[in-house]
PyMOL Python script that loads the backbone (N, CA, C, O; Angstrom):
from pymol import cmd

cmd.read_pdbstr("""\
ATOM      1  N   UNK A   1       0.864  -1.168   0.000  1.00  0.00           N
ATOM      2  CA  UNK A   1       0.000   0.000   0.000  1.00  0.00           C
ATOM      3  C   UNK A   1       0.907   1.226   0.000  1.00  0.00           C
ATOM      4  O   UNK A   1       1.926   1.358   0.678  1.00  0.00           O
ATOM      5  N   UNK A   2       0.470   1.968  -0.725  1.00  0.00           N
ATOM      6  CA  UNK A   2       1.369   3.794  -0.800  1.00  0.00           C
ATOM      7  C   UNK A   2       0.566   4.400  -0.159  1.00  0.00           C
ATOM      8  O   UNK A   2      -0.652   4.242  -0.243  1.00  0.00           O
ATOM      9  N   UNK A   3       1.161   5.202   0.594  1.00  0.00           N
ATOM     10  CA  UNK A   3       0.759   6.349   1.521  1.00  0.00           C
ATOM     11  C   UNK A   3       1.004   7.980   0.546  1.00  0.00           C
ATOM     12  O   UNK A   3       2.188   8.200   0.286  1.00  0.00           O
ATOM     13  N   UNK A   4       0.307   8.715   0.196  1.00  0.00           N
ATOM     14  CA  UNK A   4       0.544   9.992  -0.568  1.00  0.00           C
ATOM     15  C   UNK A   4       1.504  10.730   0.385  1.00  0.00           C
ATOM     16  O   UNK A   4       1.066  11.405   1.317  1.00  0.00           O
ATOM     17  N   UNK A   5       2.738  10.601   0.153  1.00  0.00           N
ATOM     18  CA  UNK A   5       3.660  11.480   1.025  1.00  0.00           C
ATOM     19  C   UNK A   5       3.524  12.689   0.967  1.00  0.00           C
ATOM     20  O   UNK A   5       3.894  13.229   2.010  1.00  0.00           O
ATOM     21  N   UNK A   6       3.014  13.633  -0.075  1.00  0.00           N
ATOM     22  CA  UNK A   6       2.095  14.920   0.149  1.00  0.00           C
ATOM     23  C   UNK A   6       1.049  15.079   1.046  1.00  0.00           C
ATOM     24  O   UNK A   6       0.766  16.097   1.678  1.00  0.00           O
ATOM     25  N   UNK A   7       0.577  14.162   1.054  1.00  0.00           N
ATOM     26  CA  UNK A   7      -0.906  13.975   2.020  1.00  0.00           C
ATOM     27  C   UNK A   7      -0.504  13.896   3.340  1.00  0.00           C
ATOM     28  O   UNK A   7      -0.649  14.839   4.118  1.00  0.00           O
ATOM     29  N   UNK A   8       0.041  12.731   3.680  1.00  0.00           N
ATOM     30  CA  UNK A   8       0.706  12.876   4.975  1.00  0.00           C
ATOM     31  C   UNK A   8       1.194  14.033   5.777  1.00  0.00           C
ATOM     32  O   UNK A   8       0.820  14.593   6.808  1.00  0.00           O
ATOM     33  N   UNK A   9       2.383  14.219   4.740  1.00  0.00           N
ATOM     34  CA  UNK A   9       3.165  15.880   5.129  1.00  0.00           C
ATOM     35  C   UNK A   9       2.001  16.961   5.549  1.00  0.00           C
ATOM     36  O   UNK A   9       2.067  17.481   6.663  1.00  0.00           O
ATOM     37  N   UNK A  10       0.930  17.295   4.643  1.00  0.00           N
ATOM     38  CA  UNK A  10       0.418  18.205   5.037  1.00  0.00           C
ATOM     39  C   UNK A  10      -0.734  17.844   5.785  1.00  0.00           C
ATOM     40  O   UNK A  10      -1.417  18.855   5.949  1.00  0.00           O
ATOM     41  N   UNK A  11      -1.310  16.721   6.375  1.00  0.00           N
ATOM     42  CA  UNK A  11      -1.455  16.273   7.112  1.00  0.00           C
ATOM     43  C   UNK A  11      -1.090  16.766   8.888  1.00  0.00           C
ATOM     44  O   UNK A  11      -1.672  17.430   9.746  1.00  0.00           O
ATOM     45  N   UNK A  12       0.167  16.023   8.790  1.00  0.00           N
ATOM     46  CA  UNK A  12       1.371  16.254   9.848  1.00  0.00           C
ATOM     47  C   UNK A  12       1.148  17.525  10.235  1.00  0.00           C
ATOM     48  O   UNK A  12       0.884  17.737  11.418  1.00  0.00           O
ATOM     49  N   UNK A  13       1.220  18.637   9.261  1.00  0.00           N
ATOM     50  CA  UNK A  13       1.192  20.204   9.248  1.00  0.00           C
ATOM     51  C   UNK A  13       0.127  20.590   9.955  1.00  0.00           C
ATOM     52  O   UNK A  13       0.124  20.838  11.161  1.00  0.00           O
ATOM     53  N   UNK A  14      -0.703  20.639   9.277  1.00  0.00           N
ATOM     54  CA  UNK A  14      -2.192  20.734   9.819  1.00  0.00           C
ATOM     55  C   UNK A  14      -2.156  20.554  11.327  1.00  0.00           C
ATOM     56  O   UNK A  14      -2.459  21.491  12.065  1.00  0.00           O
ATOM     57  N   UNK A  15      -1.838  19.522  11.737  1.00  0.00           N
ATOM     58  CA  UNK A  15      -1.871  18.891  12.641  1.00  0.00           C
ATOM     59  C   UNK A  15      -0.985  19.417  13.891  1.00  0.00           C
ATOM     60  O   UNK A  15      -1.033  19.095  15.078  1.00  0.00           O
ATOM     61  N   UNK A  16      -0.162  20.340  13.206  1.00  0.00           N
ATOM     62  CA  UNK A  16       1.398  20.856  14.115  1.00  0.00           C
ATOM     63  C   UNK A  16       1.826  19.891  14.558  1.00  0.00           C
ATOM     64  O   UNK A  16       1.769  19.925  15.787  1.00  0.00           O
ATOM     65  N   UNK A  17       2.402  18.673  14.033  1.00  0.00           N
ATOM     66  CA  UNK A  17       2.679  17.333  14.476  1.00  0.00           C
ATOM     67  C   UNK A  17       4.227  16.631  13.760  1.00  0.00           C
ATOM     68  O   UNK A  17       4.318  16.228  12.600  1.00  0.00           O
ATOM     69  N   UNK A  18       4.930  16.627  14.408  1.00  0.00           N
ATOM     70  CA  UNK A  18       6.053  16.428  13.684  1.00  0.00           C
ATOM     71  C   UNK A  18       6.580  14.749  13.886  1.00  0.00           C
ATOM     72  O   UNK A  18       6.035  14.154  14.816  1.00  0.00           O
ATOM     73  N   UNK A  19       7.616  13.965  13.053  1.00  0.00           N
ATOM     74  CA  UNK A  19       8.086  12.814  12.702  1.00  0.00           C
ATOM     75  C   UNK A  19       8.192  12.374  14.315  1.00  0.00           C
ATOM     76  O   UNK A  19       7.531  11.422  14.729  1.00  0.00           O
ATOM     77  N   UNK A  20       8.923  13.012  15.040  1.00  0.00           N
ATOM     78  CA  UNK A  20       8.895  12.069  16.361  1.00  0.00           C
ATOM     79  C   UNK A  20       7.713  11.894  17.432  1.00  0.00           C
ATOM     80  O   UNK A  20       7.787  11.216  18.457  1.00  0.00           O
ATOM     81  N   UNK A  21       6.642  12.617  17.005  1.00  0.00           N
ATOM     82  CA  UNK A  21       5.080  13.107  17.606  1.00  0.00           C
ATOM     83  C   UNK A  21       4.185  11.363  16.988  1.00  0.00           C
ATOM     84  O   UNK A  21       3.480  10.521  17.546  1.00  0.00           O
ATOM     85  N   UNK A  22       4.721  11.538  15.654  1.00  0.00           N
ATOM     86  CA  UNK A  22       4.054  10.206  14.677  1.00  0.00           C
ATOM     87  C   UNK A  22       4.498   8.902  15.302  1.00  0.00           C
ATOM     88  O   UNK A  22       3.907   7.905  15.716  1.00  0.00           O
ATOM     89  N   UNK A  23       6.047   9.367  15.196  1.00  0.00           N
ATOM     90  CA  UNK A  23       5.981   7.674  15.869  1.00  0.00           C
ATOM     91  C   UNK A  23       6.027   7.440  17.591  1.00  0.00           C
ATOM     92  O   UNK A  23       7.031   6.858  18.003  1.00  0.00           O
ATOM     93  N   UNK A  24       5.539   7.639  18.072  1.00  0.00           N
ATOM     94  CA  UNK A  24       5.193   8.091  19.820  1.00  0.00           C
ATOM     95  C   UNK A  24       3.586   7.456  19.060  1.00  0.00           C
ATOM     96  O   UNK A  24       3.173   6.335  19.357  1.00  0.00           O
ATOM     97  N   UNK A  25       2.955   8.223  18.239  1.00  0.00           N
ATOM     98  CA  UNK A  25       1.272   8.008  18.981  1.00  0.00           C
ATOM     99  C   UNK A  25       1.382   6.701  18.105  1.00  0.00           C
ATOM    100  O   UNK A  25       1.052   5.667  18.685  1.00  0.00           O
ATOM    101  N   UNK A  26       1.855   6.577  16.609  1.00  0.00           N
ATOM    102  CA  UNK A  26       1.519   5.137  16.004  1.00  0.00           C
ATOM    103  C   UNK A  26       1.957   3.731  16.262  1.00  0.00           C
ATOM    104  O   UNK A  26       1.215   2.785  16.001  1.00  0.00           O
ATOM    105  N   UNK A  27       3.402   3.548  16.876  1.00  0.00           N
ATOM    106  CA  UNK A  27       4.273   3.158  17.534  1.00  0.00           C
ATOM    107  C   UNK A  27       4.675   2.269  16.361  1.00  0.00           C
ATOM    108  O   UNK A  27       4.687   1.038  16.354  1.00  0.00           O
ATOM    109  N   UNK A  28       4.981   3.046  15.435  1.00  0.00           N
ATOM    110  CA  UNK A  28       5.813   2.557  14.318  1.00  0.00           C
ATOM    111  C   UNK A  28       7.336   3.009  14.798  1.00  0.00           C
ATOM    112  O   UNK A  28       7.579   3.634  15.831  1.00  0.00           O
ATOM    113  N   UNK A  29       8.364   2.531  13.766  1.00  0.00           N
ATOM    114  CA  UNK A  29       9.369   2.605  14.162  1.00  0.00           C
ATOM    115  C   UNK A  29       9.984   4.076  13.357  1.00  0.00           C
ATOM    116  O   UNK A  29       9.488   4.253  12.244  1.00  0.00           O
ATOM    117  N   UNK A  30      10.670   4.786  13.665  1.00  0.00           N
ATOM    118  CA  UNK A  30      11.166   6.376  12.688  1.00  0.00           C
ATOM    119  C   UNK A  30      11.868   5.980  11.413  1.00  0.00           C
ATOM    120  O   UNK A  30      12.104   6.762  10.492  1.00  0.00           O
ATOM    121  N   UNK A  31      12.166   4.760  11.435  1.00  0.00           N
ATOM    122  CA  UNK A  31      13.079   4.598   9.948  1.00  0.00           C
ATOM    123  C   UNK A  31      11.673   4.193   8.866  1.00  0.00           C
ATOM    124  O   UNK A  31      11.753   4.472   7.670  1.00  0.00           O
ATOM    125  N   UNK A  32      10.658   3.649   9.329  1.00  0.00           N
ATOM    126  CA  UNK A  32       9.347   2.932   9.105  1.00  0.00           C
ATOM    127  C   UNK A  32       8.910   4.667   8.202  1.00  0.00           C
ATOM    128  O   UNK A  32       8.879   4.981   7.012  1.00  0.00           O
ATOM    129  N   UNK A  33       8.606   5.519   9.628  1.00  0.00           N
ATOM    130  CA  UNK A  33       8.069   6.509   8.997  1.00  0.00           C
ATOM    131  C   UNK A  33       8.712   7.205   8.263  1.00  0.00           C
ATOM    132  O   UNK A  33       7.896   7.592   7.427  1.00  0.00           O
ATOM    133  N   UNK A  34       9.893   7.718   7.978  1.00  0.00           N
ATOM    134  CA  UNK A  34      10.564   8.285   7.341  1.00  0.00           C
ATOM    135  C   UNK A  34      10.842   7.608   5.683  1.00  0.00           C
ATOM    136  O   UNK A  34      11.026   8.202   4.620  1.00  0.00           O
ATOM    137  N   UNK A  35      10.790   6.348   5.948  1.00  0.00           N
ATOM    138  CA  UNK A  35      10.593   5.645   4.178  1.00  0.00           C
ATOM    139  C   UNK A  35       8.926   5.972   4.160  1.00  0.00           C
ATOM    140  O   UNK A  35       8.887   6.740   3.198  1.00  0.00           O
ATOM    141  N   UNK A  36       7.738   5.874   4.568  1.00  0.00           N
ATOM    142  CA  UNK A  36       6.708   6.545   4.494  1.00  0.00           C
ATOM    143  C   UNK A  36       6.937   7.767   3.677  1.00  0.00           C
ATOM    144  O   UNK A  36       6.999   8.033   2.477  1.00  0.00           O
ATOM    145  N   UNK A  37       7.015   8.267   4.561  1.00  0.00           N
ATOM    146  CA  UNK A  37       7.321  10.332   3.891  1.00  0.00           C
ATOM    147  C   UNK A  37       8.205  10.352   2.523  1.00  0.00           C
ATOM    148  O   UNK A  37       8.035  11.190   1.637  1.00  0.00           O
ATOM    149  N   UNK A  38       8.861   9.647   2.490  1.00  0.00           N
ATOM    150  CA  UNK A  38       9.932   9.563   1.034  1.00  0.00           C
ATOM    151  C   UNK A  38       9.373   8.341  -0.128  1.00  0.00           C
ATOM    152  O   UNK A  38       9.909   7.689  -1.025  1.00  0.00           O
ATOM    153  N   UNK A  39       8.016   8.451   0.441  1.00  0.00           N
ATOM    154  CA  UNK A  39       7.110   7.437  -0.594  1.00  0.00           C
ATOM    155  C   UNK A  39       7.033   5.993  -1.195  1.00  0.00           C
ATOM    156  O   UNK A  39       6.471   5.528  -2.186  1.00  0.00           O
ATOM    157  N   UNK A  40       7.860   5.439  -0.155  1.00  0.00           N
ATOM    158  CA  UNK A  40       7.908   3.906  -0.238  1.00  0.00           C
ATOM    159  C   UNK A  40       6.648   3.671   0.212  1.00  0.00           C
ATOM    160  O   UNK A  40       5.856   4.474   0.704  1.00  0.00           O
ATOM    161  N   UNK A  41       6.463   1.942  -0.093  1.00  0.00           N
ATOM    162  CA  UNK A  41       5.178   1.655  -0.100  1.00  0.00           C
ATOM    163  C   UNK A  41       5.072   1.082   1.634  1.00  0.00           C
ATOM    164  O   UNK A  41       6.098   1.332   2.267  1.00  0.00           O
ATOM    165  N   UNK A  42       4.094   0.447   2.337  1.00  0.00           N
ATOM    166  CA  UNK A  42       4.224   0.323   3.251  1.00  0.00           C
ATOM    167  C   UNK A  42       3.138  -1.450   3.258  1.00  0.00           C
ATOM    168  O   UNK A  42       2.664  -2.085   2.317  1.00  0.00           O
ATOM    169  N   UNK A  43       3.122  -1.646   4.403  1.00  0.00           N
ATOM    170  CA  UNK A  43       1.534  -2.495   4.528  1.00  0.00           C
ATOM    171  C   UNK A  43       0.369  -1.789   5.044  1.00  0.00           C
ATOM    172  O   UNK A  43       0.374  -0.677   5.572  1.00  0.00           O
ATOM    173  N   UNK A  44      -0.736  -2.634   4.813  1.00  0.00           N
ATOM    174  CA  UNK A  44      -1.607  -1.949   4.933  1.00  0.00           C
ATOM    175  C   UNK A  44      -1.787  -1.718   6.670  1.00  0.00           C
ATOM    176  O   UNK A  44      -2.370  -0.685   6.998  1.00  0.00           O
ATOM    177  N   UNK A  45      -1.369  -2.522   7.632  1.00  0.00           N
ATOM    178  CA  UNK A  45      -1.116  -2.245   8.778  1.00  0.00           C
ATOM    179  C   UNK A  45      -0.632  -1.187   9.352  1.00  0.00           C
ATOM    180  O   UNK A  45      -1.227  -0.621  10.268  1.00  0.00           O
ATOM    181  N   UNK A  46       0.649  -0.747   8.821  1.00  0.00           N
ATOM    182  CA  UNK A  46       1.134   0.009   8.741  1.00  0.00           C
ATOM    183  C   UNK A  46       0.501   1.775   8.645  1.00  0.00           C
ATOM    184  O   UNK A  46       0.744   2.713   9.404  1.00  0.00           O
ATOM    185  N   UNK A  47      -0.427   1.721   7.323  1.00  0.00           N
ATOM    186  CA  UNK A  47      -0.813   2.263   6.655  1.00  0.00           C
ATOM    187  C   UNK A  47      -1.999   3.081   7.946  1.00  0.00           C
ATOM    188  O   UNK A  47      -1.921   4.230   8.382  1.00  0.00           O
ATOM    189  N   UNK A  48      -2.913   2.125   8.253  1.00  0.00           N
ATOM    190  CA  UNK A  48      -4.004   2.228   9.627  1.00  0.00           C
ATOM    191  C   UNK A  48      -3.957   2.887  10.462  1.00  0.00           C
ATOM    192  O   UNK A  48      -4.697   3.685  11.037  1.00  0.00           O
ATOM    193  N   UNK A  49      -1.824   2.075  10.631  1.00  0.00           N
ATOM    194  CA  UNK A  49      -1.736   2.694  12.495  1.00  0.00           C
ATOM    195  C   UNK A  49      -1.354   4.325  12.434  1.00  0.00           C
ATOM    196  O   UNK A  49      -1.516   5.064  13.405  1.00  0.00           O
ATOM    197  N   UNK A  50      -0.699   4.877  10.851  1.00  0.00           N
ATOM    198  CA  UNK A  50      -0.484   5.676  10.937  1.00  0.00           C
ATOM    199  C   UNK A  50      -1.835   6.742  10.549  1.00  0.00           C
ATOM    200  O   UNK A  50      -1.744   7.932  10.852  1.00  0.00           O
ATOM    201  N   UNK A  51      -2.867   6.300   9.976  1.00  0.00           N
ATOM    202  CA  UNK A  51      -4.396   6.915   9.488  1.00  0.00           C
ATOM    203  C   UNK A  51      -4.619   7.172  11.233  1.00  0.00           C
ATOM    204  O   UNK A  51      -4.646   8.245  11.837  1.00  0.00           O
ATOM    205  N   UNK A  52      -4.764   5.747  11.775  1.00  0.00           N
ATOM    206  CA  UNK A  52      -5.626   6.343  13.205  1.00  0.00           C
ATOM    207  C   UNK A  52      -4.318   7.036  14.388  1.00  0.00           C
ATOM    208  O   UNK A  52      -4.834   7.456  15.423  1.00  0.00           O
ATOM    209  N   UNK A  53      -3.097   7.153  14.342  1.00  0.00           N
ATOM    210  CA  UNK A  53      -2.295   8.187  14.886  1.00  0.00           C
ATOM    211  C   UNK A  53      -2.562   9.524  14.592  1.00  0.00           C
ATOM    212  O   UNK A  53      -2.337  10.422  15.403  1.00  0.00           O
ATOM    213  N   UNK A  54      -3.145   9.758  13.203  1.00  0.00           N
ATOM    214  CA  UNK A  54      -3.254  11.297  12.841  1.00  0.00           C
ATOM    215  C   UNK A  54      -4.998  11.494  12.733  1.00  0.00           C
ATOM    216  O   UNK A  54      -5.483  12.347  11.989  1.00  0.00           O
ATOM    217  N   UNK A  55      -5.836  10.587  13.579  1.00  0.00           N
ATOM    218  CA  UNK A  55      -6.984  10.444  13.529  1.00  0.00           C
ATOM    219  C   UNK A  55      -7.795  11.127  12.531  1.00  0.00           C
ATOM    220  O   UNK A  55      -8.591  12.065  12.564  1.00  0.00           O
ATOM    221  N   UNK A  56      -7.288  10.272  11.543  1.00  0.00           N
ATOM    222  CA  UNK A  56      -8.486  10.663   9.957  1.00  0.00           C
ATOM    223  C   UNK A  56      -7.929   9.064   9.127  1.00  0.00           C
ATOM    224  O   UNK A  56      -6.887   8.411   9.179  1.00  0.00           O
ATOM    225  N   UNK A  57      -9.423   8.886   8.287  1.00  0.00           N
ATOM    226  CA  UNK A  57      -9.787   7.986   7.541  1.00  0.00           C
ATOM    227  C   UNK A  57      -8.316   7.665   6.796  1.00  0.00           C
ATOM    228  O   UNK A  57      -7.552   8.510   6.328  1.00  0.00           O
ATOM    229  N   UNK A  58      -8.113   6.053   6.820  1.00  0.00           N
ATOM    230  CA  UNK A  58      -6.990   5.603   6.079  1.00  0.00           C
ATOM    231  C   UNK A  58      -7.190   6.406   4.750  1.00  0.00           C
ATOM    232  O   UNK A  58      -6.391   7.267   4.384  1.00  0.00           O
ATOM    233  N   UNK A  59      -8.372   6.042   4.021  1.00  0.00           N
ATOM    234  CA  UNK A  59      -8.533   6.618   2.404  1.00  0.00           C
ATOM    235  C   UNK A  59      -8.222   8.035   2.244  1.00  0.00           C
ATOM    236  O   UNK A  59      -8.632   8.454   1.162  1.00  0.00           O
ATOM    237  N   UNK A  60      -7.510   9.098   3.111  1.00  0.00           N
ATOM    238  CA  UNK A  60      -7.439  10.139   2.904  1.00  0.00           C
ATOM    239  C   UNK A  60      -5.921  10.414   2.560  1.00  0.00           C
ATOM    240  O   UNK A  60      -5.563  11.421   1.949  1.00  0.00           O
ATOM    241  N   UNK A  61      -5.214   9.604   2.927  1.00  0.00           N
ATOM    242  CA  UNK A  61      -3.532   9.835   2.917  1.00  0.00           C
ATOM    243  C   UNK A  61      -3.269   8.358   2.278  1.00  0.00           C
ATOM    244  O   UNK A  61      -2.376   7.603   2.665  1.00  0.00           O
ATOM    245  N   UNK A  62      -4.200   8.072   1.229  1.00  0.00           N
ATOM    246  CA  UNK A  62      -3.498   6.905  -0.049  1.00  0.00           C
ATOM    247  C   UNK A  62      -3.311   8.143  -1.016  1.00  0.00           C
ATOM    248  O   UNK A  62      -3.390   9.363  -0.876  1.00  0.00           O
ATOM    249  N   UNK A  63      -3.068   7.405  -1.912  1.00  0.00           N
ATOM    250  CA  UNK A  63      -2.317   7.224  -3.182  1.00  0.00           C
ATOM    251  C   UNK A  63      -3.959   7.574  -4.199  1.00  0.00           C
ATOM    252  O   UNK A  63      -4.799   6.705  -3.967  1.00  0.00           O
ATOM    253  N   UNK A  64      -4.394   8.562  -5.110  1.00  0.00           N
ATOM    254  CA  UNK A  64      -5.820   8.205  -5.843  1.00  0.00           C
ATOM    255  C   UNK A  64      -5.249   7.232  -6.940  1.00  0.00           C
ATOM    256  O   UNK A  64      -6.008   6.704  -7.752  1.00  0.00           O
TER     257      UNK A  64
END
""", "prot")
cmd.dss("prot")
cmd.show_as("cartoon", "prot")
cmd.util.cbc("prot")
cmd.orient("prot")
């Protein structure tokens, strides 16, 4: 699964929420999120923990 690394980012923003804020609430790992943000693909697990860390719908920070 791809995560829209635009989406995310401004996401994050929105949010005033920065890379070490993400992985604290998703309890992904920072190398995890950081290939995230630089648009590697992820699982869809993955994908969830970071949708419900920034509490909004997985389908909003895919890939159209």
């Amino acid at each position: 699964m791809r995560i829209d690394r635009v989406k995310l980012i401004s996401e994050m923003v929105r949010q005033d929420m920065n890379q070490l804020q993400l992985v604290k609430l998703s309890g992904i790992s920072r190398s995890t999120i950081s290939a995230v943000q630089n648009g590697r693909s992820c699982s869809k697990e993955t994908a969830s923990k970071i949708a419900y860390a920034l509490n909004v719908p997985l389908e909003t920070l895919t890939e159209d």
